[in-house]
N, C-alpha and C positions, 0 to 999 in steps of 0.2 A: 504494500500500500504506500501511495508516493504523497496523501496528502501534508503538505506543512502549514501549518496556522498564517494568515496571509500577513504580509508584509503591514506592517501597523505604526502607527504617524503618533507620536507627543505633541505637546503645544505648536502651533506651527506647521503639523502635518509632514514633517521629514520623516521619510519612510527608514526601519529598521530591518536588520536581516532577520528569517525567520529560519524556528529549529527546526534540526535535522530528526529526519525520522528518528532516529535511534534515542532522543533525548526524552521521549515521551515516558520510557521507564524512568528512567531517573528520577522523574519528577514524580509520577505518581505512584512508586516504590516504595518512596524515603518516609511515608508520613507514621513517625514514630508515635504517633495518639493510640488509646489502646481501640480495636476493633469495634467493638460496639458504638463507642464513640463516632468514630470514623464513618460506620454504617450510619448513626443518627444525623450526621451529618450531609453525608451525601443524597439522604431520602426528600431534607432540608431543601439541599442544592436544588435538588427539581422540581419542588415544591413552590419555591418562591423565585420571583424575578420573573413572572410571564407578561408583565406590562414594564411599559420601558420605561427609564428613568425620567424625572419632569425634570430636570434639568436639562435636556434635550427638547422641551417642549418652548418653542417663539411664547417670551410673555406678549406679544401682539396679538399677533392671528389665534398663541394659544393650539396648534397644530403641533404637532411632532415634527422636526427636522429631517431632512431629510439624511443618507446615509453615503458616507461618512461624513457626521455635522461640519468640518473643517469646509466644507466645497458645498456646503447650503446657507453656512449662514457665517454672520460675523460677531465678534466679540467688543462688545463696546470695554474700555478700561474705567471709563467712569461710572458705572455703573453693573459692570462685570456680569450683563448680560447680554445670550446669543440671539440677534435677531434674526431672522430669516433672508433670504436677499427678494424676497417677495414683499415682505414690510417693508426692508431699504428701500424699494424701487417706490414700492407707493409713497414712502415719505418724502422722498426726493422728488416726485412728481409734485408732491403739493407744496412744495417749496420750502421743506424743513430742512437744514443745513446741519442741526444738531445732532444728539442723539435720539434715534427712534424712540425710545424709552422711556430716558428721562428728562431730555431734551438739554443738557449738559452741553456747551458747546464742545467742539471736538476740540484736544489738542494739537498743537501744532507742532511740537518737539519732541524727543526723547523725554526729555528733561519731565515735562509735563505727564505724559503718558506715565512715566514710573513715579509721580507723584501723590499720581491719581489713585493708582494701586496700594500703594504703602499708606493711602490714608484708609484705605478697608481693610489694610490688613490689620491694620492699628487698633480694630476693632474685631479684631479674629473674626474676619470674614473668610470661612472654607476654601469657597471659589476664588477671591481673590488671594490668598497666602500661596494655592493652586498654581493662578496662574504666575504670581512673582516668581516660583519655582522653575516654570517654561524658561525663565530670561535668565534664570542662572546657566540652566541648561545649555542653553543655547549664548549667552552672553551677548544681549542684546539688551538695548534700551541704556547703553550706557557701562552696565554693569560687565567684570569680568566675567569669561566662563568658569563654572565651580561646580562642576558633576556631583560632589560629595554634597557640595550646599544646598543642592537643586534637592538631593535624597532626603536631605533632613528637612527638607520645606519641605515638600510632598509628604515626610511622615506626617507632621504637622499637621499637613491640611487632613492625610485622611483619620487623625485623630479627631478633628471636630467634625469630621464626616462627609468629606469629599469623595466622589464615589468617581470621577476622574484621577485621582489622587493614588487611590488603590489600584488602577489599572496603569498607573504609571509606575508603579511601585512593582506591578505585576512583573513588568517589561524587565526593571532593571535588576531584582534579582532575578528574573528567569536566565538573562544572559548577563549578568557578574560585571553589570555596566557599570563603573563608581562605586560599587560594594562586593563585597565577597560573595559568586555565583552561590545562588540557595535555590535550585528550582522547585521545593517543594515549597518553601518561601512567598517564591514569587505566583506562584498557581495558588494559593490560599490569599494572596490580593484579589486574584482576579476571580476567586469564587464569591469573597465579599463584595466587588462590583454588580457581580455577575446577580445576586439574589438581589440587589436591591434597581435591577435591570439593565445594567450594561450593556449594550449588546454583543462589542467587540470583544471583551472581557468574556461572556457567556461562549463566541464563537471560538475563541482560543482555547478555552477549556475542552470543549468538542475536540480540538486539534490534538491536543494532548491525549486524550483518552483514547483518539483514532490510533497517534502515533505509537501506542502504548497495544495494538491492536482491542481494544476493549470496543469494535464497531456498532453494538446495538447500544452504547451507552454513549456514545460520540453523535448518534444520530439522533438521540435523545435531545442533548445541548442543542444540536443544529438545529434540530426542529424548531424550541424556544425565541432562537435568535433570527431563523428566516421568518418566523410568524411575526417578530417584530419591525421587517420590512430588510434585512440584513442579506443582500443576492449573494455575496460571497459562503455565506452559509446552506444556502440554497444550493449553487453550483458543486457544493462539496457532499452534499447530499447524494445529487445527483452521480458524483463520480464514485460515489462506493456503492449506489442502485447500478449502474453501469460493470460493477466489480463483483454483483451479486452480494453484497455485504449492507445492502439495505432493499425493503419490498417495493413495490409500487404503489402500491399505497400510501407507504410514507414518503413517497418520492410525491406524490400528486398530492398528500393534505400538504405538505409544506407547498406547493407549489401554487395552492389556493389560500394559505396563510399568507406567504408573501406577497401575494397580487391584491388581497385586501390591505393588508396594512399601508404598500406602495399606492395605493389609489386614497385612504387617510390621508397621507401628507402631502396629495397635489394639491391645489388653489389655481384660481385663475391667476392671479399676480405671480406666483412662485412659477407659473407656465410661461408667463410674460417675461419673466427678469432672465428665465433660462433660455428663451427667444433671440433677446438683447443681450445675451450672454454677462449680464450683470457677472 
């Protein structure tokens, strides 16, 4: 079986390398909790997380984003939320130059943009300590790059309960980026994204459990995550129904999950701005 968990983007959307088949033991091997636990857990894992997180949901329109949010919508700093590029366009059509949101003017500088942040972070705002973490990362807005720093902001944030936060956390111990590799580690971030609806996070976990040959429980996770409008979990479904290692039946209910949820997050305006390639 050749699938690997797809190629997945941090703040910014810069895509990272994905594990190799053979990693998939590793990670769901090591988990030293005593069994029942483990079993109580995992019944958990598929139990919760079947609607997608509202922090993906446009406070405008109020719709769910589209997938992956980085390419549907944008992140205001002053008010550290995603708006759709469907509410951009309508905003901008009616002549608003600020923030959709909260009508904040935009900044015009570095300077400002990481002002804006560090004044929510000052107030232990999840999302924004989140994204302050992105610019370490990345060493942007001014600030040096500081891979370690970026770690301990991200703990941070998914300690007040950033559920991007844990699926950043997922990434970087799953591959030893800035910390000591822990793949079991990093799969118990992305199971806590993952119940409170991740979808990336949910679809990665499938990847692992495939890579791990564990295929009826991999198509399980995919199932959760194409229903929440996720095609790359779809597609993956598809190739192990193609592999004999999934039915058609569940090849066709995810294929009816995803085309509803995807038909959710159209709008006329979100049709229009994708037109105009907003």
């Amino acid at each position: 079986m050749s699938e690997r968990i797809e190629p997945v983007g941090r703040p910014g959307n810069e895509p990272v390398k994905a594990p190799a088949q053979n990693e998939g033991a590793a990670a769901a091997g090591a988990d030293d909790r005593p069994a029942a636990k483990v079993a109580r857990y995992s019944q958990r894992l598929l139990n919760e997380g079947h609607e997608r997180w509202e922090g993906h949901r446009c406070p405008i329109c109020f719709l769910f984003i589209g997938l992956p949010v980085g390419e549907h919508a944008m992140m205001n700093v002053c008010c550290v939320k995603r708006v759709c590029k469907g509410c951009s366009l309508a905003a901008c059509q009616r002549g608003l130059r600020g923030c959709e949101f909260c009508r904040t003017p935009r900044p015009t500088d570095d300077a400002s943009k990481l002002a804006m942040i560090l004044k929510r972070v000052s107030k232990g705002d999840a999302e924004a300590i989140y994204h302050l973490a992105g610019q370490y990362y990345y060493g942007r807005l001014g600030l040096t790059k500081d891979v370690p720093r970026a770690v301990e902001t991200w703990t941070e944030a998914a300690e007040l309960g950033s559920v991007e936060a844990h699926y950043s956390l997922g990434i970087e111990y799953y591959y030893g980026d800035g910390v000591q590799e822990d793949k079991p580690r990093g799969v118990r971030h992305w199971q806590e994204a993952a119940m409170e609806g991740h979808v990336q996070s949910r679809h990665n976990i499938g990847a692992v459990e495939c890579n791990n040959g564990n295929y009826d429980l991999a198509v399980q996770h995919w199932m959760i995550s194409a229903k929440m409008g996720y095609e790359t979990s779809l597609n993956a479904i598809k190739e192990v129904f193609m592999k004999g290692q999934a039915t058609k039946a569940q090849y066709a209910e995810a294929l009816r999950g995803f085309g509803d949820a995807a038909e959710e997050m159209k709008s006329h305006q979100r049709e229009e701005a994708k037109r105009l390639g907003v």
